[in-house]
Backbone as a printed PyTorch tensor [residue, N CA C, xyz], in Angstrom:
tensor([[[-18.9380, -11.2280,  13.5060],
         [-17.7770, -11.2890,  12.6370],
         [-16.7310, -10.3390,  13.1980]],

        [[-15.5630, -10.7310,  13.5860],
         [-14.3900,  -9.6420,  13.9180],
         [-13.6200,  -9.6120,  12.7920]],

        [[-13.1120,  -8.1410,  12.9820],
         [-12.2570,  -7.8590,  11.7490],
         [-11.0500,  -7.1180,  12.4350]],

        [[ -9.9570,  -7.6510,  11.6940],
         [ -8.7830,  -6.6690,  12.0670],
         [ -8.6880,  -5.8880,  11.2750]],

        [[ -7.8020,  -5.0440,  12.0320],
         [ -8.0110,  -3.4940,  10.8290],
         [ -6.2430,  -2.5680,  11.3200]],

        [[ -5.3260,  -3.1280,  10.1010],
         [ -4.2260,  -1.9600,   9.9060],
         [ -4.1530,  -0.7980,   9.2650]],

        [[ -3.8680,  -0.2290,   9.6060],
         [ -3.4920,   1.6280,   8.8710],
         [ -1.8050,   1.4420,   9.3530]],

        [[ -1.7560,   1.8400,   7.9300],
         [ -0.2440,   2.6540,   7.7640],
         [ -0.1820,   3.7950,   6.7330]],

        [[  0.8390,   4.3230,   7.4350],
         [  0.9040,   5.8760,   6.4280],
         [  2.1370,   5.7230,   5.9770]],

        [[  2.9550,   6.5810,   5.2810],
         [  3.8290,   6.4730,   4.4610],
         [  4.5150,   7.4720,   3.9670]],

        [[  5.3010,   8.3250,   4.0630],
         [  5.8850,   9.7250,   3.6560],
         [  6.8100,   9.5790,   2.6580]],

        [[  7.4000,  10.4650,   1.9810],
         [  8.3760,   9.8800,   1.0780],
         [  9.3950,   9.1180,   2.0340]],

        [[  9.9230,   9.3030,   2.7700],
         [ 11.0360,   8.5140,   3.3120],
         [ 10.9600,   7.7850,   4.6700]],

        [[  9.6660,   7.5490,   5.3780],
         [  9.5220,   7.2670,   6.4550],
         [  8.3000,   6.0570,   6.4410]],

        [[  7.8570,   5.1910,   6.9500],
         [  6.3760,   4.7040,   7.2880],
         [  6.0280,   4.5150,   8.7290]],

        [[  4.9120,   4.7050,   9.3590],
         [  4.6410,   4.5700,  10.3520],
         [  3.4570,   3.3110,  10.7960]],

        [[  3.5010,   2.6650,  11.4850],
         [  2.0400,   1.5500,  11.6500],
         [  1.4160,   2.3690,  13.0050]],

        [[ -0.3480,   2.0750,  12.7060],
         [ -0.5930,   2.5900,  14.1650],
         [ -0.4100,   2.1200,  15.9710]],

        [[  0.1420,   0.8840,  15.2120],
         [  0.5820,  -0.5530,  16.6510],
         [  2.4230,   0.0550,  17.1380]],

        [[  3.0120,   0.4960,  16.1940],
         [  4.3120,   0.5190,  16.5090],
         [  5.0740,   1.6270,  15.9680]],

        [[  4.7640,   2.6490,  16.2490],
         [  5.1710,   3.7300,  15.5710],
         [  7.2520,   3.7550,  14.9710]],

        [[  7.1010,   3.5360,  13.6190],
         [  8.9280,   3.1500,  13.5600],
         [  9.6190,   3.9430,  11.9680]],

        [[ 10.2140,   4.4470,  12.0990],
         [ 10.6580,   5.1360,  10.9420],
         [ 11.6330,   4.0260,   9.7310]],

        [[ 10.9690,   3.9440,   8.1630],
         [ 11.7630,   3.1700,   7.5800],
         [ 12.5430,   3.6220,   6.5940]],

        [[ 13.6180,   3.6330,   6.1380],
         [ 13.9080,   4.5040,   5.0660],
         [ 13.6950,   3.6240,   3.8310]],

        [[ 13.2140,   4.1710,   2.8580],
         [ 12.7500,   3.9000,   1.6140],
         [ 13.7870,   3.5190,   0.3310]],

        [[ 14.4610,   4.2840,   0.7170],
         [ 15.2130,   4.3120,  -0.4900],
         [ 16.7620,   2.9930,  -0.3880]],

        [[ 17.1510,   2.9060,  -1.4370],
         [ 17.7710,   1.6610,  -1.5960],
         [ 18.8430,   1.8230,  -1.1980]],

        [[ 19.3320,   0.0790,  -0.5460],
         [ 20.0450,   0.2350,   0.2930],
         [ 21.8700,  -0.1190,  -0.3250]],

        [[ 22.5850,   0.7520,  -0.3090],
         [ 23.6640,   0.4490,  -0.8160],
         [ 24.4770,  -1.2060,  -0.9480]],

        [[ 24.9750,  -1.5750,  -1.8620],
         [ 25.3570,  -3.2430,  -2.0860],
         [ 25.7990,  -3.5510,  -0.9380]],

        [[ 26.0860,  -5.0150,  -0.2410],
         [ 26.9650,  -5.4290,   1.0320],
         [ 27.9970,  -5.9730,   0.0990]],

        [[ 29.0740,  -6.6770,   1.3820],
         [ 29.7430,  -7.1190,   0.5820],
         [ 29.7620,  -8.5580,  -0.1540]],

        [[ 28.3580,  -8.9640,   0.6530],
         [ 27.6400, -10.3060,   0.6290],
         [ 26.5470, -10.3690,   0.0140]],

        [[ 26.0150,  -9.6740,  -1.3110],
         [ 24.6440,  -9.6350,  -1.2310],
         [ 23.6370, -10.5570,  -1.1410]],

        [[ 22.4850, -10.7890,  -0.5790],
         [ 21.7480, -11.5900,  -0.1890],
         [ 20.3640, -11.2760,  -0.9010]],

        [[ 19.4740, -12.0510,  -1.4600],
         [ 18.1600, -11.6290,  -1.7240],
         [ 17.0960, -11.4890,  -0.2120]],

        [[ 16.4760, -10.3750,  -0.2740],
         [ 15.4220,  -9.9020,   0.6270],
         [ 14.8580, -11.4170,   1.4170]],

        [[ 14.3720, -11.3740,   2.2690],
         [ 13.5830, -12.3670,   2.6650],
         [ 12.1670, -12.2510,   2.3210]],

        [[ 12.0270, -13.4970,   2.0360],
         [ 10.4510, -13.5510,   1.9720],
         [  9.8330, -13.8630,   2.5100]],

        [[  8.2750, -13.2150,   2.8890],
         [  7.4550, -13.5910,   3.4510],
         [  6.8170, -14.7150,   3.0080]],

        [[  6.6410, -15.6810,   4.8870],
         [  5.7010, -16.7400,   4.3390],
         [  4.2930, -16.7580,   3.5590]],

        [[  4.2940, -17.7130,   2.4870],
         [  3.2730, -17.3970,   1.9180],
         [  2.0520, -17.6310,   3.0170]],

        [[  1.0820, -16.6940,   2.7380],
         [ -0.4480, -16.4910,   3.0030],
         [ -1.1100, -17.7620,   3.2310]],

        [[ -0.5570, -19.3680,   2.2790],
         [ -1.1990, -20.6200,   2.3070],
         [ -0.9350, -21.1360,   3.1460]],

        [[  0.4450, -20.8800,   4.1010],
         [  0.9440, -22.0190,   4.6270],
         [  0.7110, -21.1400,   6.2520]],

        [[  0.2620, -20.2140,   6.2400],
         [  0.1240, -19.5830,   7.6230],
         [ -1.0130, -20.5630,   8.5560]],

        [[ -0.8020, -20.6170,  10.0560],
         [ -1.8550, -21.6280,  10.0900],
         [ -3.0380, -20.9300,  10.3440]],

        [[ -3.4040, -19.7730,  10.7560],
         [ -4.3510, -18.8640,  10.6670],
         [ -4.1460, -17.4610,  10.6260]],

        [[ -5.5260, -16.8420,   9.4900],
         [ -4.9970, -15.4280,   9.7230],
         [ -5.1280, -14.0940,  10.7120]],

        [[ -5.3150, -14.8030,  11.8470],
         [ -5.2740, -14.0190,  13.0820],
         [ -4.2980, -13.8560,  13.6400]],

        [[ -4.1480, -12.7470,  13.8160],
         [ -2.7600, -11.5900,  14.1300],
         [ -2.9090, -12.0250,  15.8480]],

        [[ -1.8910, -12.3970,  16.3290],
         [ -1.6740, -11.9920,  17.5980],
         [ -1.4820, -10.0880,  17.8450]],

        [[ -2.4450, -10.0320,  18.7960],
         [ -2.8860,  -8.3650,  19.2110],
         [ -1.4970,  -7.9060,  19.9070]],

        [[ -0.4880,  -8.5910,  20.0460],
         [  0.6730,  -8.2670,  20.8620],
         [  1.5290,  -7.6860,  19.1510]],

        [[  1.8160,  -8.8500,  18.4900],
         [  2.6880,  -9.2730,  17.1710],
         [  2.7540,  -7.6610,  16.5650]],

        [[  4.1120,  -7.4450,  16.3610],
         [  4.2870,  -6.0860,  15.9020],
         [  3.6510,  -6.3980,  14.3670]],

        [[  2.9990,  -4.9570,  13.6400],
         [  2.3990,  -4.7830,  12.4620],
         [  3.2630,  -4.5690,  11.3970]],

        [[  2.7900,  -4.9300,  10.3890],
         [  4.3580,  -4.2220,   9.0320],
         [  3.8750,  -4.2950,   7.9100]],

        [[  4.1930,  -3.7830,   7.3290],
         [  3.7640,  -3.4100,   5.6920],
         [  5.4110,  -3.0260,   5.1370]],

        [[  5.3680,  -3.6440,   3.5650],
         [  6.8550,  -3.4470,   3.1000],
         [  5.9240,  -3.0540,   1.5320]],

        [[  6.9410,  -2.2040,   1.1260],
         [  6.2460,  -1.7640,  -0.4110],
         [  7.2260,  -1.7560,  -1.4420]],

        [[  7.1970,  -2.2000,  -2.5080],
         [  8.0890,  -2.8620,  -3.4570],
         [  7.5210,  -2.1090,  -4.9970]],

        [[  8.3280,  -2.1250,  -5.9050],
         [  7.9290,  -1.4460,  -6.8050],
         [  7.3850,  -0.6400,  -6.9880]],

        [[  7.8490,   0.7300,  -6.3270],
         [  7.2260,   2.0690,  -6.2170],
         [  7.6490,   3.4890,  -7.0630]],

        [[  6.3610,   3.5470,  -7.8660],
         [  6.7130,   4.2350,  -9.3830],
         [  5.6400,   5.8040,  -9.1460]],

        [[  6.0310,   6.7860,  -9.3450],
         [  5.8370,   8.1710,  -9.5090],
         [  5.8400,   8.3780, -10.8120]],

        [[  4.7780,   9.0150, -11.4800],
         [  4.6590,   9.1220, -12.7320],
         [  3.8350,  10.3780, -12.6070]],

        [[  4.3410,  11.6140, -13.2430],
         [  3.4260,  12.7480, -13.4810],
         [  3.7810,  13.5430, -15.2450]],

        [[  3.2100,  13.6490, -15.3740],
         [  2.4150,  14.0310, -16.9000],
         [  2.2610,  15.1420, -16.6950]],

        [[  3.1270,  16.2820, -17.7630],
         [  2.5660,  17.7350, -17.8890],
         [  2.4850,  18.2770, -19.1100]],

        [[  1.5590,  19.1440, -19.5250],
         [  1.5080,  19.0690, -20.8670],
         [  1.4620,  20.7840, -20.8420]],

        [[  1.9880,  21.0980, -21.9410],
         [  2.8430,  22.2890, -21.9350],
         [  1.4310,  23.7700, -22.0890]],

        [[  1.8740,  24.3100, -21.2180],
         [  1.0750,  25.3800, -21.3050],
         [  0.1830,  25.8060, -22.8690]],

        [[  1.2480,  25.6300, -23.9390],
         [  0.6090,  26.0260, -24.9290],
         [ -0.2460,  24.7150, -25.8270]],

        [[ -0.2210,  23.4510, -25.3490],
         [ -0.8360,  22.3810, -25.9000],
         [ -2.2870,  22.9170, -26.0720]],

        [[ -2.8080,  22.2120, -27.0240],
         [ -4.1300,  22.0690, -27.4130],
         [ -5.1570,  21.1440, -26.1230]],

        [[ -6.1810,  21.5250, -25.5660],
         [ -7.0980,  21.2720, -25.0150],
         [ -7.3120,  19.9820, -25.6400]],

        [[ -8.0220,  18.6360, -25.5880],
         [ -8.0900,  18.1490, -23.7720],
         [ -7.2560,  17.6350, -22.7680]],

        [[ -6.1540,  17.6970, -23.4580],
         [ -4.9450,  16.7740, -22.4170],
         [ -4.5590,  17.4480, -21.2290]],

        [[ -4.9520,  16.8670, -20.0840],
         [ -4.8660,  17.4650, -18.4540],
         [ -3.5200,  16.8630, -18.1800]],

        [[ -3.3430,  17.2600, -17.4490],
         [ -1.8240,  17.2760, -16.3520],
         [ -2.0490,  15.5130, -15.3240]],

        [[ -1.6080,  14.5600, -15.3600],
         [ -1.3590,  13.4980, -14.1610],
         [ -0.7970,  13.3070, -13.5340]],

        [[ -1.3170,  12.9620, -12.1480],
         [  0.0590,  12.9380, -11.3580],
         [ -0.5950,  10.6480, -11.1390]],

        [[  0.2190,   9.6970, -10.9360],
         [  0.0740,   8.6470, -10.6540],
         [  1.0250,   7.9560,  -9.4200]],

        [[  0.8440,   7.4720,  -8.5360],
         [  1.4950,   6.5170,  -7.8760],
         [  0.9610,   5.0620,  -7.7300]],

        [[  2.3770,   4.3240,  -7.9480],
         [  1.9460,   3.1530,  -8.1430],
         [  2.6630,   2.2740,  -7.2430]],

        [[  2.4150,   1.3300,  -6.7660],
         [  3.3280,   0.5540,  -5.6510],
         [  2.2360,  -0.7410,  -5.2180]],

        [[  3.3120,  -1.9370,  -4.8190],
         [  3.4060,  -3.3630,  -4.8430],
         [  3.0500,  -3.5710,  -3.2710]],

        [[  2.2750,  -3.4490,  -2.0970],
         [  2.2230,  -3.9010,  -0.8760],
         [  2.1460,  -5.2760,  -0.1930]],

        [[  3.0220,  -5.3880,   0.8330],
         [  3.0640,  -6.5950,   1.0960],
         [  2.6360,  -6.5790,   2.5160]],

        [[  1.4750,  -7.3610,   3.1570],
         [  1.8170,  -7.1880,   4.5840],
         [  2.5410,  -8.7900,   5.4190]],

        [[  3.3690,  -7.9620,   5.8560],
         [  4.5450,  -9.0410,   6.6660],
         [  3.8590,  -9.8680,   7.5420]],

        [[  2.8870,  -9.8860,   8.4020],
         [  1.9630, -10.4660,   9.2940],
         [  1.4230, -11.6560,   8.5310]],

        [[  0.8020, -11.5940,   7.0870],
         [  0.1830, -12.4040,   6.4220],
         [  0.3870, -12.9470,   5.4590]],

        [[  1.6920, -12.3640,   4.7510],
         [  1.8410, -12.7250,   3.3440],
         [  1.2940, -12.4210,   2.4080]],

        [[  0.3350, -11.7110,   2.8100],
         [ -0.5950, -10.8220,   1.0050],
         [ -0.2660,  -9.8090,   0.5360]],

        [[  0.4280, -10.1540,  -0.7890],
         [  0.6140,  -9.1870,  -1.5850],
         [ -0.4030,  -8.4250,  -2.5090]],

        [[ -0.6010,  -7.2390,  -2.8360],
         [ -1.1350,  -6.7850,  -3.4580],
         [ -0.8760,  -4.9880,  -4.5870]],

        [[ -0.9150,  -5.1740,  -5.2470],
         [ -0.9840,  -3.9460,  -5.8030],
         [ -2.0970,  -2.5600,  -5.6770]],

        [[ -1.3790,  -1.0750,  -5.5980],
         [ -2.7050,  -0.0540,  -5.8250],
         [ -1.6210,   0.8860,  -6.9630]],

        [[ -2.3860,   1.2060,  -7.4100],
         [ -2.6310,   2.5240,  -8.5290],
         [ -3.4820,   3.6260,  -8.0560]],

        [[ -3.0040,   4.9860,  -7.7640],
         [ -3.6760,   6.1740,  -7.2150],
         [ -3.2630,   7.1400,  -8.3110]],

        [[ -4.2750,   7.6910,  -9.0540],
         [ -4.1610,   8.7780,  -9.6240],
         [ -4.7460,  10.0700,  -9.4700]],

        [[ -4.3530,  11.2670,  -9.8930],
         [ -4.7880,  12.4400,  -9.9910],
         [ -4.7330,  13.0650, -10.9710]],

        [[ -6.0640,  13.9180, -11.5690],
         [ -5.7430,  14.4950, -13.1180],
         [ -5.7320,  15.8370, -12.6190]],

        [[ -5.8830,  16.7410, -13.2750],
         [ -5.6800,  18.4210, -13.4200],
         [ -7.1220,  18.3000, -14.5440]],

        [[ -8.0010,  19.2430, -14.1910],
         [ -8.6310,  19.1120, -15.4010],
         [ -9.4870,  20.7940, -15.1890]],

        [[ -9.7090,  21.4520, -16.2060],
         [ -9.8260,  23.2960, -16.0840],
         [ -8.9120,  23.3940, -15.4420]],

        [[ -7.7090,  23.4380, -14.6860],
         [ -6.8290,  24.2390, -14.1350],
         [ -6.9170,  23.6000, -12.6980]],

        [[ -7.8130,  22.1370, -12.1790],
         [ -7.8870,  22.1170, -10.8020],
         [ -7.7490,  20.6830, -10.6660]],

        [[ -7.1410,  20.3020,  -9.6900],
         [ -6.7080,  18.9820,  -9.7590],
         [ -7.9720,  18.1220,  -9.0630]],

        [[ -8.2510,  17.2220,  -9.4660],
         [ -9.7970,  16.3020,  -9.6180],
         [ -9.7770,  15.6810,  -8.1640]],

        [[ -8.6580,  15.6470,  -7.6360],
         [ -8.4000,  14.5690,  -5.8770],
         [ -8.5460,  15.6910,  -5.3710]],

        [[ -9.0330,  15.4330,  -4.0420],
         [ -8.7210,  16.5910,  -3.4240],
         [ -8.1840,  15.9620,  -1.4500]],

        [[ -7.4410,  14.9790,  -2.0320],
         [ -7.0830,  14.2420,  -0.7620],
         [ -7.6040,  13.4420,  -0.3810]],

        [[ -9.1920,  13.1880,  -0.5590],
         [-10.2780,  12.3280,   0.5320],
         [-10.5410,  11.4160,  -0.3420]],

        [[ -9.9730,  11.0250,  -1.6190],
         [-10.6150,   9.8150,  -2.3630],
         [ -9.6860,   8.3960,  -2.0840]],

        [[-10.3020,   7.5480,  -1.4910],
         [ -9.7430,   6.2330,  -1.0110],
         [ -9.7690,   5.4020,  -2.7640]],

        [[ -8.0720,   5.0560,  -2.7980],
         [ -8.4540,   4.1460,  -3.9850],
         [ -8.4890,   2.4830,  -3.7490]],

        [[ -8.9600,   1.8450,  -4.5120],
         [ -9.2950,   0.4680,  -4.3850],
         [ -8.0990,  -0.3780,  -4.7850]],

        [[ -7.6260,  -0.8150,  -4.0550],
         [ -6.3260,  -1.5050,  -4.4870],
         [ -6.8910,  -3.5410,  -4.9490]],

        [[ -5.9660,  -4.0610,  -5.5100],
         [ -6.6350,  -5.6440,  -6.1630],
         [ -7.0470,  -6.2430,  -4.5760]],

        [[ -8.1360,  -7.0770,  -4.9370],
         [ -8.5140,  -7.8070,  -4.0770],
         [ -7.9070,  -9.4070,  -4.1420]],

        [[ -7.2360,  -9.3530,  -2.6310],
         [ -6.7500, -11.0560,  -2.5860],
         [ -7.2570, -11.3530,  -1.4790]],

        [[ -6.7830, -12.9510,  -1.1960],
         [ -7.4260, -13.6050,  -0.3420],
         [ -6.3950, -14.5350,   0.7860]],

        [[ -6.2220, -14.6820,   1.7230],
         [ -5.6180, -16.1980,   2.2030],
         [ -6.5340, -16.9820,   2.8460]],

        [[ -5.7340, -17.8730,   2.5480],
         [ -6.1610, -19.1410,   2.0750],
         [ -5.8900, -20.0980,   3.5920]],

        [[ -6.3970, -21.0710,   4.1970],
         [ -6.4080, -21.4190,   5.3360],
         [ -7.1560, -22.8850,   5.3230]],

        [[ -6.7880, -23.9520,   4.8770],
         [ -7.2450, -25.1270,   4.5410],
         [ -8.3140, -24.9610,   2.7770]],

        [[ -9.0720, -25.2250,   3.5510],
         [-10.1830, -24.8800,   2.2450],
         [-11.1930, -23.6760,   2.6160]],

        [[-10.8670, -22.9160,   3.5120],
         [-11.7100, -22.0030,   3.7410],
         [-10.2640, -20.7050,   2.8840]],

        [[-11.3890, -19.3940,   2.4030],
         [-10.8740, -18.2930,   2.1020],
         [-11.2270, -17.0440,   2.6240]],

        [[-10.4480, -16.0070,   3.3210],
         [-10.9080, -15.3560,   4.0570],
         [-10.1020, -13.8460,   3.2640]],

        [[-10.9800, -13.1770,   2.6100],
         [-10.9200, -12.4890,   1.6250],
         [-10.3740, -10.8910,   2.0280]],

        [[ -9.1930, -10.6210,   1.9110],
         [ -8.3810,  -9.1580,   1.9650],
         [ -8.9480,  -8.1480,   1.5670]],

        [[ -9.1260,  -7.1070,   1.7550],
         [ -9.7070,  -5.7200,   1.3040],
         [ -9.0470,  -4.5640,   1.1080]],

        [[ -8.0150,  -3.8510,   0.6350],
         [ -6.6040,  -2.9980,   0.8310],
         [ -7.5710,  -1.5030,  -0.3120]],

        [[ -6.8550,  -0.3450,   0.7220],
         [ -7.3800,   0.5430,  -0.1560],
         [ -6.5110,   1.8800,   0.2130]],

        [[ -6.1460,   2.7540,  -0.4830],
         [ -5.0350,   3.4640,  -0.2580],
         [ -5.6480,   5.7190,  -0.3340]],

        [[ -4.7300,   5.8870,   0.6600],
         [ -5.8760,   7.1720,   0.1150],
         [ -3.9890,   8.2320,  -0.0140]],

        [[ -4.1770,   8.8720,  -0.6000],
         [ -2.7400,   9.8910,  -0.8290],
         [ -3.3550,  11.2340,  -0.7570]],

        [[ -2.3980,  11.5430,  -0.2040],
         [ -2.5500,  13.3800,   0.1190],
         [ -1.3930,  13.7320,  -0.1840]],

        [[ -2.1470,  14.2830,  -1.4770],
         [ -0.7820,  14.8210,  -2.7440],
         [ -0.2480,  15.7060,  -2.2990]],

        [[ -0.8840,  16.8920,  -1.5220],
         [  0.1660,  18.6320,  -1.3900],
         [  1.2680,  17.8580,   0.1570]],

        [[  0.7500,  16.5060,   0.8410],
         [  1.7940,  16.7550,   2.0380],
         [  2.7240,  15.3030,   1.8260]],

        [[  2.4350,  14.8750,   0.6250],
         [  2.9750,  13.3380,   0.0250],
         [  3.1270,  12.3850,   1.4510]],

        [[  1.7880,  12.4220,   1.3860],
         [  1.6190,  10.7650,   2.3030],
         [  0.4540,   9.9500,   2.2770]],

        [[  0.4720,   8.9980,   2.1840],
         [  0.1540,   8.1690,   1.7700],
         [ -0.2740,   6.9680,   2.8770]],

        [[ -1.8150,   6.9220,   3.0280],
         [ -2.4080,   6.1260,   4.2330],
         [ -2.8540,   4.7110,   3.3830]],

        [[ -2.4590,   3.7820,   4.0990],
         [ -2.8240,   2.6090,   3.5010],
         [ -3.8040,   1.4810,   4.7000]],

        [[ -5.2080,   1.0480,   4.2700],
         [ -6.0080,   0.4470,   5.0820],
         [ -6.2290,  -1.0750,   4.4220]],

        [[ -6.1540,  -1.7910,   5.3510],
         [ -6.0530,  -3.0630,   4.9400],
         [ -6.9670,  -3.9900,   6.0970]],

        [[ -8.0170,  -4.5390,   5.8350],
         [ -8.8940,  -5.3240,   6.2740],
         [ -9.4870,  -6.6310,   5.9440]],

        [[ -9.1010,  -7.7420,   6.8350],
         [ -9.8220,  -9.1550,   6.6880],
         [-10.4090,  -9.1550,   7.8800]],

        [[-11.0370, -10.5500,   7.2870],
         [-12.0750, -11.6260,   8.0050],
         [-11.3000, -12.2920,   8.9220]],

        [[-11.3310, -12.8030,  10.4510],
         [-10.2790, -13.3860,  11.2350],
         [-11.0290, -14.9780,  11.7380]],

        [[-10.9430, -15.9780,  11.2790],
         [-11.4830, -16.9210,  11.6660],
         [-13.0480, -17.0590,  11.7080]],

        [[-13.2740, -16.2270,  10.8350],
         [-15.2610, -16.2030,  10.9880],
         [-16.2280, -15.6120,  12.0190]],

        [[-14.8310, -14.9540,  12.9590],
         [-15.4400, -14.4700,  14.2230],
         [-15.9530, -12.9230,  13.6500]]])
């Protein structure tokens, strides 16, 4: 069985792939004078297989990306801990699979529960390739004190 295997990382304002090292800026891009909706990626169904040419530059685009942290005031009543959450929409450009992750972190006695090395499980999808399904695996790990954010993403490539 061969498997391809992307990593991308992610800083607040930059992403990097390990195939093409390229800086993206994140943040939104002022109106044109034409505005146009984003392009979309071909869907995942209509690709004719999901094997990456080993040349084909790599990409990941992330959409709906929400920071949510929770603090609860020094003098609050015990048990309510401190959260920190990130949440964001991944798409990889190569394949068309979208998917969502949710990464959280609590505070709990005074110490925050992540301690960098916990990979979270992001939804599991699939593309689709006649009637065969060759099933996506995406899982995200964040390293809260240097805010970046590694994202691993693994399929099945033709059964090989």
């Amino acid at each position: 069985m061969h498997r391809y295997l992307i990593v991308s990382a992610i800083a607040l304002f930059h992403v990097t792939t390990s195939a093409t090292p390229h800086n993206l800026n994140l943040l939104p891009r002022l109106p044109q004078s034409s505005p146009s909706p984003p392009p979309q990626p071909t869907p995942a169904s209509l690709n004719a297989s999901p094997c990456l040419d080993p040349d084909a530059p790599r990409s990941f685009s992330f959409h709906e990306i929400a920071y949510l942290r929770y603090e609860v005031s020094p003098t609050a009543a015990s048990p309510q801990p401190n959260t920190t959450q990130l949440v964001f929409e991944l798409v990889n450009g190569n394949t068309g699979v979208s998917t969502g992750c949710a990464c959280q972190n609590v505070m709990s006695g005074g110490a925050w529960v992540d301690d960098s090395r916990t990979w979270y499980a992001c939804l599991d999808r699939a593309i689709a390739v006649g009637d065969a399904r060759y099933p996506v695996k995406t899982s995200a790990l964040v390293d809260w004190d240097a805010w970046r954010l590694t994202v691993n993403q693994t399929w099945v490539c033709d059964e090989r």
